[in-house]
N, CA, C and O atoms as a GROMACS GRO file, in nm:
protein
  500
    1UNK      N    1  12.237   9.824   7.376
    1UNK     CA    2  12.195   9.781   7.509
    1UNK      C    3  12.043   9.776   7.511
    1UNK      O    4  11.984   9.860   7.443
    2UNK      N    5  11.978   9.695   7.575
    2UNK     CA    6  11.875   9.666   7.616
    2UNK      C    7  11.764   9.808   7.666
    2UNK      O    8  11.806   9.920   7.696
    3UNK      N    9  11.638   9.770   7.662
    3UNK     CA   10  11.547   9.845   7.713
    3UNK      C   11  11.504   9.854   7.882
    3UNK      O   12  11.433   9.927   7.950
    4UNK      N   13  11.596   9.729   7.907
    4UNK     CA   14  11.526   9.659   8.089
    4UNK      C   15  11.624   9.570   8.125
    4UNK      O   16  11.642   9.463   8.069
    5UNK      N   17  11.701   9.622   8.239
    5UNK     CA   18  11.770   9.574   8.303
    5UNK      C   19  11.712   9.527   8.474
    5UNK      O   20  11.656   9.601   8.555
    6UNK      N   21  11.741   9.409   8.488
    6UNK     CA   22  11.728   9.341   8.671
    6UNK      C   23  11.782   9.279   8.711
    6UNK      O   24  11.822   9.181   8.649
    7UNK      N   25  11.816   9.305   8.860
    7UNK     CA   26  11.904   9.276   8.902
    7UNK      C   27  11.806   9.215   9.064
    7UNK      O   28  11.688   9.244   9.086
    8UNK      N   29  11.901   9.124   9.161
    8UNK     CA   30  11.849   9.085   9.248
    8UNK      C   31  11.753   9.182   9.351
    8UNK      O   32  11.670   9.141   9.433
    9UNK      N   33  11.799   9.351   9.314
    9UNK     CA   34  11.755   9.419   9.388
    9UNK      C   35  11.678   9.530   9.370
    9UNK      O   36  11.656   9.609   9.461
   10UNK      N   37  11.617   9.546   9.214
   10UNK     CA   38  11.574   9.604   9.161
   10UNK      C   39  11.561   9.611   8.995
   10UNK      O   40  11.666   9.588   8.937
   11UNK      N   41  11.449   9.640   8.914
   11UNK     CA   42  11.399   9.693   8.809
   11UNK      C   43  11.442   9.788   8.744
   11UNK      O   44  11.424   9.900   8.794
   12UNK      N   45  11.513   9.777   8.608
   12UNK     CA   46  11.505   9.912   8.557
   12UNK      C   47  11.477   9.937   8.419
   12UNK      O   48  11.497   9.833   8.356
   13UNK      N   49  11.441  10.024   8.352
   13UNK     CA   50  11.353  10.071   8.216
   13UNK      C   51  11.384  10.233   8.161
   13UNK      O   52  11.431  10.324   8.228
   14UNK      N   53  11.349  10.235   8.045
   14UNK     CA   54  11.343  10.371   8.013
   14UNK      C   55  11.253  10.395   7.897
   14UNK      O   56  11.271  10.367   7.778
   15UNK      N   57  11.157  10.450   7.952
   15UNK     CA   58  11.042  10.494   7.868
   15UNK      C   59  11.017  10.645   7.849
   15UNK      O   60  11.042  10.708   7.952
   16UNK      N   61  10.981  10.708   7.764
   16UNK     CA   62  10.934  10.875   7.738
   16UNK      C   63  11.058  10.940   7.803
   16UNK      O   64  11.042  11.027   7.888
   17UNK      N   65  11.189  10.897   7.762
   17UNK     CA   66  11.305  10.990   7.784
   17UNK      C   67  11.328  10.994   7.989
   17UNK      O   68  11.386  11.075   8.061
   18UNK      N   69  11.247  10.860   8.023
   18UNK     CA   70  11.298  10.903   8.167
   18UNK      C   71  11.288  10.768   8.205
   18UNK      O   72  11.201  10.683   8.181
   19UNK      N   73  11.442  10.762   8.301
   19UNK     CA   74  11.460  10.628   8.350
   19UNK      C   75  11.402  10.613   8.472
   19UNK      O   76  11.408  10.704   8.555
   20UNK      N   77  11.326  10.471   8.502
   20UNK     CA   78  11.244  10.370   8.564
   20UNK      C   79  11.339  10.296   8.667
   20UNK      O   80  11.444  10.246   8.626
   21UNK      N   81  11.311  10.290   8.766
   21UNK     CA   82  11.418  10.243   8.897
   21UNK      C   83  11.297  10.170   9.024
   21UNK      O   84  11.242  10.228   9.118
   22UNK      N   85  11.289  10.075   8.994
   22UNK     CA   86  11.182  10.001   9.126
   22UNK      C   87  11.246   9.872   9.172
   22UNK      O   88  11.259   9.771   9.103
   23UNK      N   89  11.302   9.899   9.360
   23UNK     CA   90  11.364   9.857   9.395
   23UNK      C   91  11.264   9.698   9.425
   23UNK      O   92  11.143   9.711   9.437
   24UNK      N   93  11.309   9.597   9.431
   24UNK     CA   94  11.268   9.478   9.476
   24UNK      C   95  11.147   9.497   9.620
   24UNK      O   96  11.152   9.603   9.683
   25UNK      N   97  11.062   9.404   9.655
   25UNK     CA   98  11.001   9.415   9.772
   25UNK      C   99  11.095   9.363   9.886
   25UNK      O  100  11.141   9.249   9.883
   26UNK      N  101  11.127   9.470  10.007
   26UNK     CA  102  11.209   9.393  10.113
   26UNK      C  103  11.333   9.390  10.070
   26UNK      O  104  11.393   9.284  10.078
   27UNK      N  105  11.402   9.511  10.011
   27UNK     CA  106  11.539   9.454   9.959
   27UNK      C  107  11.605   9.560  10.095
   27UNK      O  108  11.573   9.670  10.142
   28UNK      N  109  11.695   9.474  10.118
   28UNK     CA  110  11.831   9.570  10.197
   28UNK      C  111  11.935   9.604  10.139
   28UNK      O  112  11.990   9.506  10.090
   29UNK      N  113  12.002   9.723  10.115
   29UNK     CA  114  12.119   9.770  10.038
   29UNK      C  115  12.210   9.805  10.123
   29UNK      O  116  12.181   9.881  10.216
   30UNK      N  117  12.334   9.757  10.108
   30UNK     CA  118  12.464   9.752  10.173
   30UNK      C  119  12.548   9.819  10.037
   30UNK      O  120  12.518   9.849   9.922
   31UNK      N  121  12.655   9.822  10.110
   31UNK     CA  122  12.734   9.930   9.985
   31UNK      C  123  12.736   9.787   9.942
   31UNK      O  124  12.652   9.737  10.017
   32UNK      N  125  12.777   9.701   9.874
   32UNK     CA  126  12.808   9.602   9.740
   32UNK      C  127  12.651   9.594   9.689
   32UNK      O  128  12.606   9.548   9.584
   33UNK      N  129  12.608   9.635   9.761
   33UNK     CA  130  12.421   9.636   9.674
   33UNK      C  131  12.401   9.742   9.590
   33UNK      O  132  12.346   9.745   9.480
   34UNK      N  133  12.476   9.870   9.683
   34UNK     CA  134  12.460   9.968   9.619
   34UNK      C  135  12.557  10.009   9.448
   34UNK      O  136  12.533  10.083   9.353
   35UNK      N  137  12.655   9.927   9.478
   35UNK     CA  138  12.794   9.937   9.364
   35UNK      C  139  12.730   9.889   9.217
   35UNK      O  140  12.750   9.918   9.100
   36UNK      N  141  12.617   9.774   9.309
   36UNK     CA  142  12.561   9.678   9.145
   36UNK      C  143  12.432   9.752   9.110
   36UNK      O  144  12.398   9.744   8.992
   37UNK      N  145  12.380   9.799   9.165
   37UNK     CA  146  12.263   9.904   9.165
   37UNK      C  147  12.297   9.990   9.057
   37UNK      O  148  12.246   9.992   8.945
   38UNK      N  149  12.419  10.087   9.117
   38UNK     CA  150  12.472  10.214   9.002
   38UNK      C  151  12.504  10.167   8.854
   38UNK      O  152  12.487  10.221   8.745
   39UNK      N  153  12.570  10.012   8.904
   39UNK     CA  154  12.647   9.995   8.786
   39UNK      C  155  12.549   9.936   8.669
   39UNK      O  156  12.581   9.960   8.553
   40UNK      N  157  12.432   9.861   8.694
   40UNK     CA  158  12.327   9.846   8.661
   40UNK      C  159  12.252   9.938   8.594
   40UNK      O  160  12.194   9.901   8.492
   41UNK      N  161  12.244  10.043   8.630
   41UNK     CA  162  12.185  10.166   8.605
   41UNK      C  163  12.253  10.234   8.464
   41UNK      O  164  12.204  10.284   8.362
   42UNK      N  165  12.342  10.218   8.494
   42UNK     CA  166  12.476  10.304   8.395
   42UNK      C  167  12.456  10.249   8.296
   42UNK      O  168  12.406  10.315   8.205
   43UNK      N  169  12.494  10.081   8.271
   43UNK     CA  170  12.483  10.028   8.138
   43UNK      C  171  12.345  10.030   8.127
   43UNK      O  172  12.353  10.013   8.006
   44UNK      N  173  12.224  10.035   8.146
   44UNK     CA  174  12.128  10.052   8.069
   44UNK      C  175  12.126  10.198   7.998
   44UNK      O  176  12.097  10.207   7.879
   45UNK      N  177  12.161  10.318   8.082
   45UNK     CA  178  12.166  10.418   8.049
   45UNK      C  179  12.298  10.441   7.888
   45UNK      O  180  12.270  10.526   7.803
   46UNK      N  181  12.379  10.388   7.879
   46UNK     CA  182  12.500  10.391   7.816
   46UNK      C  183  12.527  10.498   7.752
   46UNK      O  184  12.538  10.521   7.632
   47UNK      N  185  12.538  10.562   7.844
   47UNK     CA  186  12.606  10.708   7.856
   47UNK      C  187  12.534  10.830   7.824
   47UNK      O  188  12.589  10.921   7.763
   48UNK      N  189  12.410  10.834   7.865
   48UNK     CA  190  12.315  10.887   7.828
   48UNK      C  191  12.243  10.941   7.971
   48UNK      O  192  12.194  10.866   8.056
   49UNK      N  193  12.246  11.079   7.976
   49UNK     CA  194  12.168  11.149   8.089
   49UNK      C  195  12.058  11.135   8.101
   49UNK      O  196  12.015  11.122   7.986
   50UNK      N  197  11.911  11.123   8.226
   50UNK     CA  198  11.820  11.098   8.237
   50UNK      C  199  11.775  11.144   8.346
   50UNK      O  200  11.834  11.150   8.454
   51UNK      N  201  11.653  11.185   8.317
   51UNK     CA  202  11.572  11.217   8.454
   51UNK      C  203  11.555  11.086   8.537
   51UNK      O  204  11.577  10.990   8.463
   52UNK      N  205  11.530  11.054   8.637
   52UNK     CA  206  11.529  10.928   8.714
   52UNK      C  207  11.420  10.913   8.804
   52UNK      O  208  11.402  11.000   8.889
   53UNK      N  209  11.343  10.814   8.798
   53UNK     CA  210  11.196  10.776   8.904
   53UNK      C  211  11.257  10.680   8.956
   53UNK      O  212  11.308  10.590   8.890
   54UNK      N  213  11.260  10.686   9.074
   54UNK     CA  214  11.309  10.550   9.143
   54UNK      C  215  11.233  10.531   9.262
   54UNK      O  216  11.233  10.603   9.362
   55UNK      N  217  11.173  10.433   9.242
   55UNK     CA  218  11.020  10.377   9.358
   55UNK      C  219  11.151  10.303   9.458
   55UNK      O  220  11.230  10.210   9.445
   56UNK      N  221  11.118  10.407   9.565
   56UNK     CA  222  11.176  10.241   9.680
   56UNK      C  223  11.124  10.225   9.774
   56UNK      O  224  11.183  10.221   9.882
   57UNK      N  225  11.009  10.213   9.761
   57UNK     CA  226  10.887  10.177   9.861
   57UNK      C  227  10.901   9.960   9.910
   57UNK      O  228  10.864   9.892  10.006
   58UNK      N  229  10.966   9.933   9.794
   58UNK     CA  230  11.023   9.787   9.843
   58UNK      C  231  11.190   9.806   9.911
   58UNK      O  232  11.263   9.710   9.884
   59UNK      N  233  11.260   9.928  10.003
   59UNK     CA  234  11.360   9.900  10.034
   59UNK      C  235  11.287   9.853  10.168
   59UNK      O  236  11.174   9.898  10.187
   60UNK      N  237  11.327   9.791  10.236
   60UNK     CA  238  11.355   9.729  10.384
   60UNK      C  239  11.459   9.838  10.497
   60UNK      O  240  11.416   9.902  10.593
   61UNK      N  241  11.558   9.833  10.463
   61UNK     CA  242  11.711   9.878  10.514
   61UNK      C  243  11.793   9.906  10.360
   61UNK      O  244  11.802   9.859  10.246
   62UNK      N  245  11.846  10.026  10.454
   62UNK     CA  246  11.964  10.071  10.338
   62UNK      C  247  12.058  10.175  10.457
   62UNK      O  248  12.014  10.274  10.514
   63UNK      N  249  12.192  10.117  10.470
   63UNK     CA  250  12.282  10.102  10.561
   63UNK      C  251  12.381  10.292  10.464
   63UNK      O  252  12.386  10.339  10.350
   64UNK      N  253  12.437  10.332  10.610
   64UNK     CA  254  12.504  10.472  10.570
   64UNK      C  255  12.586  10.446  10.464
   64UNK      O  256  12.557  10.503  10.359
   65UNK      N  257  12.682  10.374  10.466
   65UNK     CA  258  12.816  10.421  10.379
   65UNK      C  259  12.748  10.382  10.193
   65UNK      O  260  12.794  10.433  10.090
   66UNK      N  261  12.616  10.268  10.201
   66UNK     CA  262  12.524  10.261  10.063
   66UNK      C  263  12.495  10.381  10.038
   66UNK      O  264  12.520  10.417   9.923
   67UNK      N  265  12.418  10.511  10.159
   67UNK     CA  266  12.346  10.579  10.158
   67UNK      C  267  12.454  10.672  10.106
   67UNK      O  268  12.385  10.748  10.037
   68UNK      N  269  12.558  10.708  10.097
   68UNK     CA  270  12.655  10.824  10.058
   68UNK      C  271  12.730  10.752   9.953
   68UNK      O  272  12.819  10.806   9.886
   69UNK      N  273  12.690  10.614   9.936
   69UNK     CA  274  12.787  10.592   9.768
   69UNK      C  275  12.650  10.620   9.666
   69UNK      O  276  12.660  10.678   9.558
   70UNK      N  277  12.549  10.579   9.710
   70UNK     CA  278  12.434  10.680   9.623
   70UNK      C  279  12.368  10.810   9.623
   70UNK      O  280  12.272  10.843   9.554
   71UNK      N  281  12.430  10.875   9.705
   71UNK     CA  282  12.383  11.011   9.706
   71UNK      C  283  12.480  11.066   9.616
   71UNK      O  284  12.444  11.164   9.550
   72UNK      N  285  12.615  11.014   9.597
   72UNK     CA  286  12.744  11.090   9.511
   72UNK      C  287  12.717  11.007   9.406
   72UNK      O  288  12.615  11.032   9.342
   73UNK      N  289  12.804  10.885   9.362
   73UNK     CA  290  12.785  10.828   9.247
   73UNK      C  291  12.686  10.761   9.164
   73UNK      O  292  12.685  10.715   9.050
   74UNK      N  293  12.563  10.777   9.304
   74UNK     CA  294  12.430  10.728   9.234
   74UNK      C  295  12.382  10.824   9.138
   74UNK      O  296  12.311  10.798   9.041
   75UNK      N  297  12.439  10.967   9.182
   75UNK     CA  298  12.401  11.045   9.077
   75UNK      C  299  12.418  11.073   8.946
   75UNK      O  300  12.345  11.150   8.884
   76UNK      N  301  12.535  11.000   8.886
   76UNK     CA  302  12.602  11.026   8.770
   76UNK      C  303  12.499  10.996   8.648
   76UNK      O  304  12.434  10.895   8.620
   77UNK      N  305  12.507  11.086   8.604
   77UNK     CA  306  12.406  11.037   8.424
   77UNK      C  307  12.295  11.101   8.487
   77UNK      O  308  12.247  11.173   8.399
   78UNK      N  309  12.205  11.118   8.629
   78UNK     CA  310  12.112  11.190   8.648
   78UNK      C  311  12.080  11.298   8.665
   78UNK      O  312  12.127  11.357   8.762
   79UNK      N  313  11.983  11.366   8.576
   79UNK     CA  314  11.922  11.537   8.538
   79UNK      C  315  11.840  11.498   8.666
   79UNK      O  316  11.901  11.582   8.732
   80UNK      N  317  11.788  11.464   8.723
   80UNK     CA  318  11.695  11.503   8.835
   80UNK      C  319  11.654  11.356   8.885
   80UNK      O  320  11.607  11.271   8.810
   81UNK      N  321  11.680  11.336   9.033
   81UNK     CA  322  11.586  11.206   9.068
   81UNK      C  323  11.448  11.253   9.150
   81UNK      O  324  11.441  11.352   9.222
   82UNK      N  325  11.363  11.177   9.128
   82UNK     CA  326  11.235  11.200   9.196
   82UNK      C  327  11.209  11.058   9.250
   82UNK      O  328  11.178  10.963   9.178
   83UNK      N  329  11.231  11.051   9.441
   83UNK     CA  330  11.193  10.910   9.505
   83UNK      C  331  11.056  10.881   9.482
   83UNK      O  332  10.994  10.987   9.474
   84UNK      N  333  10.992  10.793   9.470
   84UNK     CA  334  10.850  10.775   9.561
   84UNK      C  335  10.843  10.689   9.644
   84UNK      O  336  10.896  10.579   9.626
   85UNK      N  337  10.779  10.718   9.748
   85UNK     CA  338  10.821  10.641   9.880
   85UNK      C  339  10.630  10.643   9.981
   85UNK      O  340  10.525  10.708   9.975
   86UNK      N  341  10.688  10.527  10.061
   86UNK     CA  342  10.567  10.514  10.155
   86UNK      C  343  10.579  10.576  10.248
   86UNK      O  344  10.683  10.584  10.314
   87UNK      N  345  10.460  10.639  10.274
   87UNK     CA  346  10.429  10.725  10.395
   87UNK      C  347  10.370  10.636  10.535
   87UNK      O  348  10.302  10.534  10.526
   88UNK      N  349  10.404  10.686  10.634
   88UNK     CA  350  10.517  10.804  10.648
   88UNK      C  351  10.682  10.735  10.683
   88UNK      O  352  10.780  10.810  10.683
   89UNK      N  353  10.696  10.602  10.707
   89UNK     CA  354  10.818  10.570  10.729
   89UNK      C  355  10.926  10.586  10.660
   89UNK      O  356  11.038  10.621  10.698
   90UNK      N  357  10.871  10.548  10.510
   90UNK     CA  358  10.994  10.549  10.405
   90UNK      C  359  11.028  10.693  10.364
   90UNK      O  360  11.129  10.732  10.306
   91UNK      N  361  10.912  10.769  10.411
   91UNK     CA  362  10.933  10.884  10.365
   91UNK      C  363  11.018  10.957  10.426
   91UNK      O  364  11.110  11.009  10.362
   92UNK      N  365  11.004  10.978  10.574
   92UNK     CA  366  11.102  10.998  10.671
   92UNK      C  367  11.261  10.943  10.626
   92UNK      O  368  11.352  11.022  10.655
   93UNK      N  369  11.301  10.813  10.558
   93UNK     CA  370  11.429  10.784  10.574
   93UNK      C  371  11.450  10.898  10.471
   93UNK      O  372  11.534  10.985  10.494
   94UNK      N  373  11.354  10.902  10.323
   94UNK     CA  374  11.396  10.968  10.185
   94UNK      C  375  11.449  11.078  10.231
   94UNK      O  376  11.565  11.105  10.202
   95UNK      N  377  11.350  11.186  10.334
   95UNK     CA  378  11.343  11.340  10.336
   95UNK      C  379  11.502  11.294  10.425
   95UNK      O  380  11.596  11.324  10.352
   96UNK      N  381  11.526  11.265  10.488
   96UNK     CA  382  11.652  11.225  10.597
   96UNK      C  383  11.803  11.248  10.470
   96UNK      O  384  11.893  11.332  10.466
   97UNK      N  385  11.772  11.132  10.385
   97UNK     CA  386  11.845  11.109  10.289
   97UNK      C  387  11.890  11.226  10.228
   97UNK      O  388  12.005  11.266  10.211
   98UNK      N  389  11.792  11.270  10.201
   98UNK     CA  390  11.799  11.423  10.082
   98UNK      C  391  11.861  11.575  10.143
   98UNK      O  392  11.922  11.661  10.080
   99UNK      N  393  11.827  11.573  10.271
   99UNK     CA  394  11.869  11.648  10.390
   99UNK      C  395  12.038  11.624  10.419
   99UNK      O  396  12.120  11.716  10.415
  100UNK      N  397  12.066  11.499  10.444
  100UNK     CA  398  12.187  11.498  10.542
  100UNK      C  399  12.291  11.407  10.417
  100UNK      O  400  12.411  11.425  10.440
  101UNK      N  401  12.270  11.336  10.319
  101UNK     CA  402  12.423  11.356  10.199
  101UNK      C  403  12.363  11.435  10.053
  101UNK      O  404  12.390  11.378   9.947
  102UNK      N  405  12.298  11.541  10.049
  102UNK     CA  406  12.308  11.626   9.955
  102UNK      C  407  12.335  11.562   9.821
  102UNK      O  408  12.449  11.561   9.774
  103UNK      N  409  12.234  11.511   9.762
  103UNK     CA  410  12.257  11.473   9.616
  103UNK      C  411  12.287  11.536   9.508
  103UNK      O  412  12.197  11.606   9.463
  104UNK      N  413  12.399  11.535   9.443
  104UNK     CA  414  12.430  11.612   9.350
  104UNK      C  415  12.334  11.705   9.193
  104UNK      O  416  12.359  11.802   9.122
  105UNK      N  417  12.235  11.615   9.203
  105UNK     CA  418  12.138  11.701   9.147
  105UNK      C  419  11.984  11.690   9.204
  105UNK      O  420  11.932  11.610   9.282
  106UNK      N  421  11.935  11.798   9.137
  106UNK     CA  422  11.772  11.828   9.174
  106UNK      C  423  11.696  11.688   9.241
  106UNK      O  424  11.672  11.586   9.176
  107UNK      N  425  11.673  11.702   9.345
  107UNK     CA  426  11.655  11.554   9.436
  107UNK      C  427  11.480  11.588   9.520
  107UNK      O  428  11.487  11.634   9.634
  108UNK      N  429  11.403  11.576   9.488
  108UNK     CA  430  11.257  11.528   9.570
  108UNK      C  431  11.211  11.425   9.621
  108UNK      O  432  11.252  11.320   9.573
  109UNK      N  433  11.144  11.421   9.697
  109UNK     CA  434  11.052  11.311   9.762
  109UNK      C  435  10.897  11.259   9.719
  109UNK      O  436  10.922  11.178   9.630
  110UNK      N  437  10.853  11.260   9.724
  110UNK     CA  438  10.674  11.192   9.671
  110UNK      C  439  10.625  11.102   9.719
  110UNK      O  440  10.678  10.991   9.715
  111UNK      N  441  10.508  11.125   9.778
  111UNK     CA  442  10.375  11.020   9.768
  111UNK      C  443  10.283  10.934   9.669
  111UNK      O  444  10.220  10.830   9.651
  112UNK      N  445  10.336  11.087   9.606
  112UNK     CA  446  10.236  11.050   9.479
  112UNK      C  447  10.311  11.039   9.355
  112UNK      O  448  10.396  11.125   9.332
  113UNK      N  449  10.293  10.945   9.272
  113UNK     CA  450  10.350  10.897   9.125
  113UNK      C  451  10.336  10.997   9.014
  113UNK      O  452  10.407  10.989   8.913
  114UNK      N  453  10.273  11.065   9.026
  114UNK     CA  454  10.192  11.192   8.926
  114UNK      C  455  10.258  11.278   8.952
  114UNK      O  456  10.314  11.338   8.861
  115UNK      N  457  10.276  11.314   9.078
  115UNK     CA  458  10.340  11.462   9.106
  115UNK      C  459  10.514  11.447   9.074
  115UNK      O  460  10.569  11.534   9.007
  116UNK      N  461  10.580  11.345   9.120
  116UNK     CA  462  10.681  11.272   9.083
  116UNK      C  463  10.718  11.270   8.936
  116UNK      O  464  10.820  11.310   8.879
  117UNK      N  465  10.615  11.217   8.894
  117UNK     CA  466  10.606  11.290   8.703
  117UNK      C  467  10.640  11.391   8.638
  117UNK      O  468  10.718  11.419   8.548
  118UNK      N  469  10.550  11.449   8.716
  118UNK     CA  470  10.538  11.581   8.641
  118UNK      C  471  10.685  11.674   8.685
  118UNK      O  472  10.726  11.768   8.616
  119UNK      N  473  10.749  11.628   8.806
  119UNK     CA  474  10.848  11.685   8.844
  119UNK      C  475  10.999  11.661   8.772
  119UNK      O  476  11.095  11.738   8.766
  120UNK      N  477  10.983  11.526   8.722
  120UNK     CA  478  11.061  11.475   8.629
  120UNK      C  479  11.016  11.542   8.473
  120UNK      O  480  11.106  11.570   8.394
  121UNK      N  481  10.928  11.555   8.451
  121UNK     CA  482  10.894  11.587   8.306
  121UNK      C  483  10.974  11.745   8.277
  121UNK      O  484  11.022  11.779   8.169
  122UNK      N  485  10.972  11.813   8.380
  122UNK     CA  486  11.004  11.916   8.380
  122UNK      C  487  11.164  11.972   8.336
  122UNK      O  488  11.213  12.077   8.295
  123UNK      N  489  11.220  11.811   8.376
  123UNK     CA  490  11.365  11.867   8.331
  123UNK      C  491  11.398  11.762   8.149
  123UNK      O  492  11.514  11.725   8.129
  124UNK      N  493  11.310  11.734   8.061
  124UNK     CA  494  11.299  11.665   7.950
  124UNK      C  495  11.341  11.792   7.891
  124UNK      O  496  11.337  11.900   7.950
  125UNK      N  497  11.395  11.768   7.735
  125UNK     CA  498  11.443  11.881   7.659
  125UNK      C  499  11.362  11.850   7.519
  125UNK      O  500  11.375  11.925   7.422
   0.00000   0.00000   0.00000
């Protein structure tokens, strides 16, 4: 499998043992957005666990029943996601997100790309 997978609604990569997730500018995710999102994710990953950066500072809207098929199955294959998000709106939905469907693993928020890093680096073996 490939190094870089895209899809209408997002970017994805894996560099220094940690997978790359940057959603489109203005994208809205509905659960069938969210189904091709995961599944997207997976085959680049091919079967292989990863820490996860996922910028979604380009989401627009992302609708509940998306928001709880990625808080559960978005998680699969992921050692830790770290959002980065725009302040303060997007940030508000993230911290919301992370709060009220409980992601199955180690889940943060960020401003900053660095700190986001380093928070991900932390779970590398």
């Amino acid at each position: 499998m490939g190094s870089f997978i895209e899809n209408e609604f997002a970017e994805f990569w894996i560099s220094d043992g940690i997978l790359f997730f940057v959603y489109k500018p203005n994208t809205i995710v509905d659960f069938k957005a969210a189904e091709k999102i995961v599944a997207d994710r997976l085959k680049l990953q091919d079967e292989k666990a990863f820490p996860v950066f996922c910028d979604t500072r380009g989401i627009k809207d992302v609708n509940k029943e998306a928001r709880d098929y990625l808080a559960k199955q978005g998680s699969t294959l992921a050692i830790a996601v770290a959002f980065l998000v725009n302040f303060p709106l997007n940030e508000a939905i993230a911290q919301f997100y992370v709060k009220t469907n409980k992601p199955l693993v180690p889940t943060k928020v960020f401003t900053i790309k660095d700190e986001a890093m380093d928070f991900l680096k932390s779970f590398l073996y």
